[in-house]
N, C-alpha and C positions, 0 to 999 in steps of 0.2 A: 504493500500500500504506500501510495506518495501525494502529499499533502502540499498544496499549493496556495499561496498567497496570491490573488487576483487583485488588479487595482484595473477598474475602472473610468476614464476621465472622458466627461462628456464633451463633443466636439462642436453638437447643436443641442438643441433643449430635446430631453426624453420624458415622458408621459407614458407612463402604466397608470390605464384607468382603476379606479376601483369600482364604479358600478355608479356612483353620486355623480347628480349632477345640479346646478345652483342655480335658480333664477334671480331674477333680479330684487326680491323680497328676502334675499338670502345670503345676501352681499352689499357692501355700499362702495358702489361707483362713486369716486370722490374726484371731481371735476376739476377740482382747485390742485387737488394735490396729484391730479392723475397719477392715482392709485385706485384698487379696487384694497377694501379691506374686508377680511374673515373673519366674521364675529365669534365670539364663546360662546356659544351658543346656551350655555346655561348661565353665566353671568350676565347675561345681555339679556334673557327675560326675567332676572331676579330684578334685572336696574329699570325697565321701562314697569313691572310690578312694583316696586318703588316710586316711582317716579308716577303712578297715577294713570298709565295711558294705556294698559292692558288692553283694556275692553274697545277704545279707539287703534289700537294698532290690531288686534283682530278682524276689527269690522271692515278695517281698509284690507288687510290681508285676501280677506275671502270674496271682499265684491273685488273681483277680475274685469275689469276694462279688457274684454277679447283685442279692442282695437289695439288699446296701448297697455302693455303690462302693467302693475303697478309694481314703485318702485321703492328700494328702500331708505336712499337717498332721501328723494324728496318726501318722503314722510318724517324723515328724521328734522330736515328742515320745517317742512310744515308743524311742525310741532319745538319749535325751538332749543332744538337737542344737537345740532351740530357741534357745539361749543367741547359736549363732553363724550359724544358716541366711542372716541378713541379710546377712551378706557376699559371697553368693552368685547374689544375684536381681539382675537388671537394672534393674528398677523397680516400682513398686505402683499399684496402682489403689484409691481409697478405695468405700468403701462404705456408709459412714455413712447415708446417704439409701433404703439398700433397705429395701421393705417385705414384710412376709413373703408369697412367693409361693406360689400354688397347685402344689407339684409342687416338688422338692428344689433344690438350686440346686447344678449340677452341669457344664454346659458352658458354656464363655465363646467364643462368638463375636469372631475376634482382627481385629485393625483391620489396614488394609494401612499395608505401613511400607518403607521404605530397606534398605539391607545392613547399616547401623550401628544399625536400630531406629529410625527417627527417620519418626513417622507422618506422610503428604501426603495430597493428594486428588489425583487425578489427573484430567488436565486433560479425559481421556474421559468422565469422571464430570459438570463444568461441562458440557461440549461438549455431553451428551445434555439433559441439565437445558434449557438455552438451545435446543436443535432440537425438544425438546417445546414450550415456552413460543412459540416461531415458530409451528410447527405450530397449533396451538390457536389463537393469535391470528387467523392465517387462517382458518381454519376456521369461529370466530365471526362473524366479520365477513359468514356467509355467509348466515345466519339460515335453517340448513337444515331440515327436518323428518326424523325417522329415516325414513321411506320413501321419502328421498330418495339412499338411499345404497343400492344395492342386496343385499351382502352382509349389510347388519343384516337388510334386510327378511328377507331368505331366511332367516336365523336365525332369528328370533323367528316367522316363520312356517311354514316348511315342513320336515316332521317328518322328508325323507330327505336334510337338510342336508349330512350328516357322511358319512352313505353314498354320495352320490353322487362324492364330492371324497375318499374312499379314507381315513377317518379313522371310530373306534372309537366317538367322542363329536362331538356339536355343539360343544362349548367349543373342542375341538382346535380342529378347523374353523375355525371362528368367527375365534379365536386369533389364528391362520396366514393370515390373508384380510386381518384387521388390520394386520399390520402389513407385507403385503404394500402394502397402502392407503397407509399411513403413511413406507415406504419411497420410494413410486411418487412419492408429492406431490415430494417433495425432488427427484425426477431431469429431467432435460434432454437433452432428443434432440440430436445434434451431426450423426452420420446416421444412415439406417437404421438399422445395427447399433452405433453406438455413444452412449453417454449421457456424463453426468455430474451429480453428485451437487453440487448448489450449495454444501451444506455443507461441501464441502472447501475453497471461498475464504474458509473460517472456521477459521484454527488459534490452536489452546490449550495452553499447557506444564502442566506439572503442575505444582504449586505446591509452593513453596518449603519442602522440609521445617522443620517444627518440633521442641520438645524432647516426649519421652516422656514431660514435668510436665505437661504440656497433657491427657494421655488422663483419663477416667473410665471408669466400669463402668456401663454404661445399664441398667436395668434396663424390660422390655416391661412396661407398663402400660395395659391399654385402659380409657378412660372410653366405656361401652356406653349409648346412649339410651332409655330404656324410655316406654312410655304414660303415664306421672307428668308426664314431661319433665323429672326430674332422670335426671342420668346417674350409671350404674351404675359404680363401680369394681372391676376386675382384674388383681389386680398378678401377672404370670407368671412363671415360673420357664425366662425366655432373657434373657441376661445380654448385651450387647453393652458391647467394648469400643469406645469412642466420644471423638470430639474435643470435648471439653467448651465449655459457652460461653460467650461472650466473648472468642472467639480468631480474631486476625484470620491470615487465610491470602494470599500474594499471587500470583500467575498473573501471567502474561504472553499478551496476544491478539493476533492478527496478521488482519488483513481486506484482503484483497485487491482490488486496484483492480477487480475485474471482476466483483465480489463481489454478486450481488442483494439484500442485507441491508447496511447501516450499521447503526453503534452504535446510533443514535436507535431505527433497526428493532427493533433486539436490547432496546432499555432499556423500549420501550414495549412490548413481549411480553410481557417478564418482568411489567411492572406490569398487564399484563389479566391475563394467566394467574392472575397472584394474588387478584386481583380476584376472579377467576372464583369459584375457589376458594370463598374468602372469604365469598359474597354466597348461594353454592350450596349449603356443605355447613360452611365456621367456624360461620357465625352459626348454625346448628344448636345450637351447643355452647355459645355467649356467649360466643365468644374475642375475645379483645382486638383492639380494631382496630388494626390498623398502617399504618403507612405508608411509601412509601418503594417499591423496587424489595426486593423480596423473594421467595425461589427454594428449592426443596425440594433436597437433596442427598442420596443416598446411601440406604442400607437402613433397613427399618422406620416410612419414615413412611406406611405407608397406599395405600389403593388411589386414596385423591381424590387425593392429590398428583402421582400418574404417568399417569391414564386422561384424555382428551379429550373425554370424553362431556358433558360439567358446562359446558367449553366451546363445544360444536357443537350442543345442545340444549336447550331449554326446560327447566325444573327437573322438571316432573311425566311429562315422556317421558325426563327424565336418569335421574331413582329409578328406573322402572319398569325401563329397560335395563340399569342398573347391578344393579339387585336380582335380573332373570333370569341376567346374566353371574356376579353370585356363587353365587346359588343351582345353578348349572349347574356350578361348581367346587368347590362343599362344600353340599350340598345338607342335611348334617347342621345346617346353622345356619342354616336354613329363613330366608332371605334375601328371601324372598316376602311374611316379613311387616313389612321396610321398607317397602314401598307405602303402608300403613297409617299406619305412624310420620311419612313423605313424608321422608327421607331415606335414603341406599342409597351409601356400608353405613352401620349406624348405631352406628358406633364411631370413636373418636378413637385417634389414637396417639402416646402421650405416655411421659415416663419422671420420676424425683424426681430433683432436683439441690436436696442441700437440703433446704430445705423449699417448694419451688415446683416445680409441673407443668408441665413443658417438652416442646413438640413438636419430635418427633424428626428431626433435617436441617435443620429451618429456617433460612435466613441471610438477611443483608442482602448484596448487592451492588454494587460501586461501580466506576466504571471513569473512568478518567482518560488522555486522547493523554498519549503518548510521543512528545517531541519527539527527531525524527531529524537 
């Protein structure tokens, strides 16, 4: 068994949801200080129960204006409470760096965090991150053609895909087959009836929480590619709260003696997967080259950064299967006409920290033995 010290440092803001998400009743938008702040949520209705105004911030709470939310701000002003609300929130999130989004700015997608607030990643989060980046690397190495895998073929070519296998849509289908595929790679027959999943000679802590100074307010930004070849900007109105960057995070890995993956395995994954990446769908964009062992983390960064295809495929059968799988999931963003552009999909996904366009999840990874 061999025990590693993982550090983590984030390149752009990363966001693991936990499930919460804040409206604007639930937050105060602070205009002056552009800031949003996070109240304590139980000192904050012991002080407005103090202070008198229960039964008036209830009544405003539950009559909803559909047209305009109501907000928490201007109730705090409406009621002459601005002077002292600070005393009351947990922490803030800045915002100085938003740009005005298409569509109001209303729910904040909340970061997962401790009992005391104190945001981590957890180490399920690395773990998948690292069993993709394996997966992939193998998979490359295999220099397959798409109609070498038989569930794409049948996708992309046979029209009672979805019907036959008892699903509504081909994507379902399609889906559920994947990751059946993706599952199966990782296991190992012991006997007949029983397997084992290699990656469990692979264990990951979650990492060592940090302070709630670390968090930002991400704002969704896509840089969209158009037939110019300059890329389009869309700044959206989904707000994630996010672990800002330049913050290093630290794990703890454990690799088991019986383990069919060493570190070296793990380090050289991560730097082709990125690679891949990179070489298939960055330079698309003129993104910075980097270098280094570097690894996508968490929600929001995109469809390249999670799918395999870019890896197991030649570039012009990667778009084409990429462009059918999106267009077969939102077919309103006619995803058919990447083939064209020869990237699929043909958006980035970034946020402002700043004055600089940062991709979302990105980090450096390092890992160091721990001497036992």
């Amino acid at each position: 068994m061999k025990i590693y010290n993982v550090k983590l440092t984030t390149i752009g803001p990363v966001h693991i949801g936990c499930g919460e998400t804040r409206n604007k009743m639930q937050y105060v938008n602070d205009f002056d200080d552009r800031k949003v702040y996070i109240p304590d949520d139980t000192k904050f209705m012991k002080w407005i129960i103090e202070k008198g105004v229960l039964d008036n911030f209830e009544n405003y709470f539950m009559q909803i204006d559909k047209k305009k939310r109501n907000n928490l701000y201007l109730w705090l002003k409406a009621n002459n409470l601005l002077k002292e609300y600070k005393n009351y929130m947990a922490y803030y999130l800045d915002t100085r760096s938003f740009e005005k989004p298409k569509g109001s700015f209303n729910e904040i997608q909340m970061m997962i965090k401790t009992k005391d607030l104190k945001p981590y990643i957890p180490g399920s989060s690395l773990k998948g991150a690292i069993r993709t980046a394996l997966f992939n690397d193998e998979m490359g190495e295999k220099e397959l053609n798409i109609n070498d895998l038989e569930f794409i073929n049948k996708y992309l070519e046979d029209k009672d895909f979805a019907i036959k296998r008892g699903f509504k849509n081909k994507i379902g289908s399609f889906e559920r087959e994947s990751n059946e595929y993706f599952n199966k790679f990782f296991e190992r027959d012991i006997t007949k009836d029983v397997s084992h999943s290699v990656m469990k000679d692979i264990l990951i802590s979650d990492s060592k929480p940090i302070s709630n100074e670390n968090l930002i307010l991400a704002q969704k930004i896509d840089f969209i590619k158009t037939k110019s070849g300059k890329p389009v900007k869309n700044a959206l109105s989904t707000f994630r709260e996010s672990i800002a960057p330049s913050v290093e995070l630290k794990f703890e890995m454990v690799i088991k003696d019986n383990s069919e993956y060493n570190i070296e395995d793990i380090k050289d994954a991560i730097y082709h997967n990125y690679t891949d990446i990179d070489e298939a769908f960055l330079a698309e964009f003129d993104t910075e080259v980097r270098e280094g062992e570097l690894i996508y983390i968490g929600g929001g960064t995109g469809f390249a950064s999670k799918t395999s295809i870019y890896s197991m495929f030649e570039k012009e059968d990667a778009v084409e299967l990429t462009s059918k799988i999106l267009d077969d999931k939102a077919s309103k963003h006619n995803h058919l006409n990447d083939i064209e552009l020869k990237i699929s999909p043909r958006e980035i996904k970034k946020t402002k920290v700043r004055r600089e366009y940062l991709e979302m999840g990105l980090c450096k990874i390092e890992f160091e033995e721990k001497k036992i």
